[in-house]
C-alpha positions in Angstrom: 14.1 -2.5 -2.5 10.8 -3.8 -4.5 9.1 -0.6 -6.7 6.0 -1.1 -8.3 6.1 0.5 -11.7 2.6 1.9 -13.4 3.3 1.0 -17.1 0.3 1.9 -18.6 0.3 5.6 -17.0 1.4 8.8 -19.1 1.0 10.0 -22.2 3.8 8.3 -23.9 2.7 4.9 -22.0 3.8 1.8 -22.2 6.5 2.5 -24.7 8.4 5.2 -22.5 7.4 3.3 -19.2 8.6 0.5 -20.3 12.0 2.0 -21.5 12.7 3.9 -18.7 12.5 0.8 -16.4 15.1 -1.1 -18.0 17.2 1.7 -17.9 16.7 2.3 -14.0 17.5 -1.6 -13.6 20.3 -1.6 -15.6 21.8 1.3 -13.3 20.5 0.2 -10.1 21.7 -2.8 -8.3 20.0 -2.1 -5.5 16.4 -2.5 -6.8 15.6 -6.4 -5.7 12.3 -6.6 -7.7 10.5 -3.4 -10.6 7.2 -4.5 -11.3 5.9 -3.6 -14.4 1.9 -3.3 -13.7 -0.3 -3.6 -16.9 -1.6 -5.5 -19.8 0.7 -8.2 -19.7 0.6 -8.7 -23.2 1.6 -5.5 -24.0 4.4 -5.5 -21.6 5.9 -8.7 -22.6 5.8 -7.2 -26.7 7.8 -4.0 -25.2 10.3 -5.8 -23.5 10.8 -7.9 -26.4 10.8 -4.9 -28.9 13.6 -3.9 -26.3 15.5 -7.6 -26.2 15.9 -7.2 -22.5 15.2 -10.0 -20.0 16.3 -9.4 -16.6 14.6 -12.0 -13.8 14.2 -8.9 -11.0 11.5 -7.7 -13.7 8.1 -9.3 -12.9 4.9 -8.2 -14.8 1.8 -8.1 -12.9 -1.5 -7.8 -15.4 -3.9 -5.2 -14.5 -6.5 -5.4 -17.2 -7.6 -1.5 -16.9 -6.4 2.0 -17.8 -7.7 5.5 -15.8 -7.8 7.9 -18.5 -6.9 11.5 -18.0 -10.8 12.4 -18.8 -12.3 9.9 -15.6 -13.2 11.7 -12.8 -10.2 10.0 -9.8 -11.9 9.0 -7.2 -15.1 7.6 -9.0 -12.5 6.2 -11.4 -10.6 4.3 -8.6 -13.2 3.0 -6.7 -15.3 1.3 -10.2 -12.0 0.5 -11.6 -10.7 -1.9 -9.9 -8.4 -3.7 -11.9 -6.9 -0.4 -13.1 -2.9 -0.6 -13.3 -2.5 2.2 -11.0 -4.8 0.4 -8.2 -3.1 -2.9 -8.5 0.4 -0.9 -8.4 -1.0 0.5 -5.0 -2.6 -2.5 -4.3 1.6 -4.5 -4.3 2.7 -1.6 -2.0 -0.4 -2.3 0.5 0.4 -6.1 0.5 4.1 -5.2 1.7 5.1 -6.3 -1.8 6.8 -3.5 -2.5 7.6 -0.5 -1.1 7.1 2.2 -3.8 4.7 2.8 -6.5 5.9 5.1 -9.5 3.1 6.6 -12.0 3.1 9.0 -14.9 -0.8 8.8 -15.2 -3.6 10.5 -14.3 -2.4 12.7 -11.0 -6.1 12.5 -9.2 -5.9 8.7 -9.9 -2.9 8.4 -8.2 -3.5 10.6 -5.0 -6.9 8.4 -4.8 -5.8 5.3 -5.1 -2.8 6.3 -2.6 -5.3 7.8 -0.2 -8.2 5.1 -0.1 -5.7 2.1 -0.2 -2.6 3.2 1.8 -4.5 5.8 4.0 -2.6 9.0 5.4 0.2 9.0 7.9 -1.0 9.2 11.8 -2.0 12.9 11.9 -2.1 13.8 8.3 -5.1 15.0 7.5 -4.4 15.3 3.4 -1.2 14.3 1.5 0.9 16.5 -0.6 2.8 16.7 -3.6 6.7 18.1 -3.0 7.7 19.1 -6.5 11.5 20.5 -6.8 12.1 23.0 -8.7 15.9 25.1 -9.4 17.1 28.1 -8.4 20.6 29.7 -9.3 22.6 27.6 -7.1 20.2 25.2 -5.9 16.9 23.5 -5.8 13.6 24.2 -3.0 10.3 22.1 -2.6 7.1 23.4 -3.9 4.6 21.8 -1.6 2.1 21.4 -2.3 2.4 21.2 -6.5 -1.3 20.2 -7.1 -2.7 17.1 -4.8 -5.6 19.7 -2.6 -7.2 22.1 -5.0 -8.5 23.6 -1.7 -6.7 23.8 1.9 -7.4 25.1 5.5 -4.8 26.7 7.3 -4.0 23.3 9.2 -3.2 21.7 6.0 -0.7 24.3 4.2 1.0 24.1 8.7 1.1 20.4 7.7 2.5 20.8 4.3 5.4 23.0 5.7 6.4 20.5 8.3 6.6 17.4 5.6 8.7 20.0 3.1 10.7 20.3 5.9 11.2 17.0 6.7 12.0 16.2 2.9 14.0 19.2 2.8 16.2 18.2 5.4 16.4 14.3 4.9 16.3 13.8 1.2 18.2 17.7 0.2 20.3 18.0 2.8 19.4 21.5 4.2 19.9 21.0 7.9 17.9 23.7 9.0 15.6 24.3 5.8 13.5 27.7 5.6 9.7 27.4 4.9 8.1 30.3 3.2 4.3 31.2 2.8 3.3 31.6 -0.9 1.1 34.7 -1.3 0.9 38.4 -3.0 3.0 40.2 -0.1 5.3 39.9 1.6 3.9 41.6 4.8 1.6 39.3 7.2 -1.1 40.8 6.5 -1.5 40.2 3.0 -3.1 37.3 0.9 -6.6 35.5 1.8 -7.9 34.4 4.8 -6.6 30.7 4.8 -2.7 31.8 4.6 -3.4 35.1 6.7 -3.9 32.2 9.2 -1.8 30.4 8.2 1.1 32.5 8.5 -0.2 33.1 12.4 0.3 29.1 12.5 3.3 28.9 10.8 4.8 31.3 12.5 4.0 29.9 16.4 5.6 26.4 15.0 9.0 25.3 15.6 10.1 25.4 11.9 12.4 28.2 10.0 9.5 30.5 8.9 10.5 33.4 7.4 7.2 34.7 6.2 5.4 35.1 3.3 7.2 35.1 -0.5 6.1 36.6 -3.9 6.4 35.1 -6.7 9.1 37.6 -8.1 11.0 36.0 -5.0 10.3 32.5 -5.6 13.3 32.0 -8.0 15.7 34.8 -7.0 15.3 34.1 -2.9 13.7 31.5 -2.3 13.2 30.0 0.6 14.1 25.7 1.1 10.5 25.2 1.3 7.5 27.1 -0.5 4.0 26.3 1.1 1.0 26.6 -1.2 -2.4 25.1 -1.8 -2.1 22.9 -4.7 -4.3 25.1 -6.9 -1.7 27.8 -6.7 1.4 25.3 -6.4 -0.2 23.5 -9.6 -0.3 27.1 -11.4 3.0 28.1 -10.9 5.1 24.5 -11.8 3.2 24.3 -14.7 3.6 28.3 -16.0 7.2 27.8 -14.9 7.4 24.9 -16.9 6.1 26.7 -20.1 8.0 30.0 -19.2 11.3 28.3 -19.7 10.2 26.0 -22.8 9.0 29.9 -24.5 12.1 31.3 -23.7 14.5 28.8 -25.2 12.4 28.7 -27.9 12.6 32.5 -28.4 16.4 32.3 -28.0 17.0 29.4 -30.1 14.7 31.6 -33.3 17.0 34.6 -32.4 20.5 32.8 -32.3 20.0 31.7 -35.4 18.7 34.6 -37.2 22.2 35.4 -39.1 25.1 33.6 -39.1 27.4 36.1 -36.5 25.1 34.9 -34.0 25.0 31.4 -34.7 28.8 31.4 -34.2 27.7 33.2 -30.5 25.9 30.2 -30.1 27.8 27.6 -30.9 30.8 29.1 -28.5 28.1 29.2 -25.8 26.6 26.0 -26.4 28.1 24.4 -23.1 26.4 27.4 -20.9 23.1 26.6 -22.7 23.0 23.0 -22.4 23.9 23.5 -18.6 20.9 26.0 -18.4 18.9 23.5 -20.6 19.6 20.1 -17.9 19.2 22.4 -14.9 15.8 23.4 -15.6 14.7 19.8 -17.0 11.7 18.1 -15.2 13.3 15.0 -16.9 16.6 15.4 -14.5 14.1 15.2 -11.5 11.9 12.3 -12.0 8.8 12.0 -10.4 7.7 14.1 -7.1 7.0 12.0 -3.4 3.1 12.6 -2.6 4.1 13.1 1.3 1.5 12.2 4.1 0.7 8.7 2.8 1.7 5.4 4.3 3.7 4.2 1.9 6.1 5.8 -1.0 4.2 7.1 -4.0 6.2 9.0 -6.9 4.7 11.1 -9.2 5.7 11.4 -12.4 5.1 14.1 -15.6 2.6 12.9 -17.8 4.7 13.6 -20.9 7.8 11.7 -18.9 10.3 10.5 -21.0 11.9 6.9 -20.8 14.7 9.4 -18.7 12.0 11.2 -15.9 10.4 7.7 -15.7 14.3 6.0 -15.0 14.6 8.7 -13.1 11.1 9.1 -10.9 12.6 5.0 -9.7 15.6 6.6 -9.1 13.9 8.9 -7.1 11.8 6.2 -5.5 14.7 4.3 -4.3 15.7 7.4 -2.7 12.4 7.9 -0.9 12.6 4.3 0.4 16.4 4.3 1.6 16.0 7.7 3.4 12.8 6.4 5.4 11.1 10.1 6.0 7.5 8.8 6.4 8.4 8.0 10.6 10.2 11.7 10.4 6.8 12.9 9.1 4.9 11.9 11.7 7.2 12.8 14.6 7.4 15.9 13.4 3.6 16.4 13.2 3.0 15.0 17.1 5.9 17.1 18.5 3.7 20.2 17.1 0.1 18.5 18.1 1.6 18.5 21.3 3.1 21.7 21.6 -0.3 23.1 21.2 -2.2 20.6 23.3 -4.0 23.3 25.1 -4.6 25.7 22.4 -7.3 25.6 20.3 -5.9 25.1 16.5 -3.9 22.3 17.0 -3.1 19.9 13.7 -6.0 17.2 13.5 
C-alpha cells in the first residue's frame, strides 16, 4: 500500500509529521511507498535531524502551505502547488491510495472533493470521528466536514457510519442513532425531524433519536449529526476530559495522603488517560470520497500522525468505499417510487 503523507499540515508541522512517519514505517511492513509531500528541503533537514533513511520514503516538493486563516476552497483552487493538493493530487494519479493530513480541515475536504470527487450517489462527504465509551468506541458522523445538512445528507451519513461501523469496528449489526435534544420523534429542528422519518423507513438499525447525556453512557454504534453539532461536541468532549484530569491531577496532589492514593491508582488513571487519547486514534476517514482521505488533529503528535497511517492502511486493506456505495443504491432503490429518495 502507497500513503501520501501531508508534511507540512498541523500545527506542530513538519517536525511531528515527519517523526510520526518514520515511526509508522518502521512498524509497518506493509506500507510499499509513504510519501512525504512538502518543501523538500525541509524534509530532507528533518529526516537528517532524525538519521533515518529508508528507500520506501520518497519526498515529493510541494512549494506551498494552506494556512489555518485561508478560506479552503478559495485556498485550494489559487493554491495549486499546496502540499495538501499535490498529496491529493498522488492519490488521483493512482499513486497512492491514501492521503493523511493534520492541516487545515476545510483544505482537506476541498481538495478531496474537487480532485477525487464523491462516491456514485454521495451527495457530500463526511468525517467519522471515533470516540470511547465504557467498554467500547462509536462513530460520530459527521465530526465537522458540512457546517449545514438536509435530511438526505445526515440518511447518507448513517448508512457510511454503518458501513465503517461494521467493516472497520466489527459491529455486525451496528445501531445508528439521531443526534438531537429528545429523545422522542418529534423533537429537534426540522432537518432531523425528517430525518428521523428517513432514517427510520431505511433498512439500517435505527433506534431513534439520542441526547447528549446518552451519547457516552448508551450510545448507539453510530451517532448521525450535521458537522456543526458533531464539530461541537468532539471538540467540548475533548476539552471536558483535558479540564477534568487537570482538576484531579491539582486535587491528588494537594497533601501528601492523597498523593500516596494516587500513586496506588496510577495504573487506573493512565488506562483512563490512553482510552480517552485522540493520539491512540489517529486521524478520522472523510467517507463519501473516491479515494482514502485521513484526517488528522491539528495539534497531532509524532504518535496520532504514526497512527492516522496506521489508520490509513486500515482504510485501504478493508476496501469500504465499494460497501459505501452499495449500500447507498440498495436504499435509492428501495425508494424508487417515492419521492425523497438519496440524490
Amino acid at each position: 500500500m502507497r500513503i501520501a503523507l501531508d508534511a507540512m499540515g498541523g500545527d506542530y508541522a513538519p517536525r511531528n509529521t515527519i517523526e510520526g512517519a518514520v515511526l509508522a514505517i518502521r512498524e509497518s511492513p506493509s506500507i510499499e511507498k509513504l510519501f512525504l509531500v512538502g518543501n523538500s528541503a525541509t524534509i530532507e533537514s528533518e529526516l537528517k535531524h532524525l538519521n533515518y533513511k529508508d528507500p520506501r520514503i520518497e519526498i515529493f516538493n510541494a512549494s506551498e502551505v494552506i494556512n489555518m486563516r485561508e478560506a479552503a476552497a478559495k485556498a485550494v483552487r489559487t493554491k495549486k502547488d499546496a502540499s495538501i493538493c499535490r498529496a491529493v493530487d498522488l492519490v488521483k494519479s493512482g499513486s497512492a491510495d491514501a492521503v493523511v493530513s493534520a492541516g487545515h480541515t476545510g483544505a482537506a475536504v476541498a481538495a478531496a472533493v474537487l480532485k477525487l470527487r464523491t462516491l456514485k450517489g454521495i451527495e457530500r462527504p463526511a468525517v467519522a470521528c471515533l470516540l470511547p465509551t465504557k467498554s467500547n468506541v462509536f462513530v460520530l458522523i459527521d465530526a465537522g466536514a458540512n457546517p449545514d445538512s438536509t435530511p438526505e445528507n445526515l440518511v447518507q451519513f448513517g448508512l457510511m457510519g454503518a458501513v465503517f461501523s461494521r467493516t472497520v469496528l466489527g459491529y455486525p449489526k451496528p445501531s445508528v442513532a439521531l443526534m438531537s435534544i429528545g429523545e422522542e420523534d418529534m423533537k429537534g429542528n426540522d432537518v432531523t425531524k425528517e430525518a428521523f422519518k428517513l432514517l427510520r423507513l431505511s433498512d439500517l438499525a435505527f433506534r431513534g433519536n439520542i441526547e447528549g447525556h446518552d451519547v457516552f453512557e448508551n450510545p448507539a454504534e453510530v451517532v448521525v449529526c450535521d458537522g456543526f453539532t458533531g464539530n461541537v461536541v468532539l471538540k467540548t468532549s475533548e476539552a471536558l476530559a483535558e479540564a477534568i484530569f487537570s482538576w484531579l491531577k491539582q486535587e491528588l496532589y494537594r497533601n501528601p495522603l492523597r498523593q500516596l492514593g494516587a500513586k496506588l491508582a496510577s495504573g487506573a488513571f493512565k488506562s483512563i488517560r490512553k482510552k480517552i487519547n485522540y493520539e491512540e486514534y489517529g486521524g478520522m476517514p472523510l467517507l463519501g470520497v473516491n479515494g482514502i482521505c485521513i484526517i488528522a488533529h491539528g495539534a497531532s503528535s509524532a504518535l496520532a500522525i504514526k497512527n492516522a497511517i496506521r489508520a490509513a492502511a486500515e482504510s485501504i486493506k478493508h476496501e469500504i468505499n465499494p460497501l459505501i456505495v452499495r449500500e447507498v443504491q440498495a436504499y435509492n432503490e428501495k425508494f424508487a417510487t417515492a419521492s425523497t429518495p438519496i440524490q
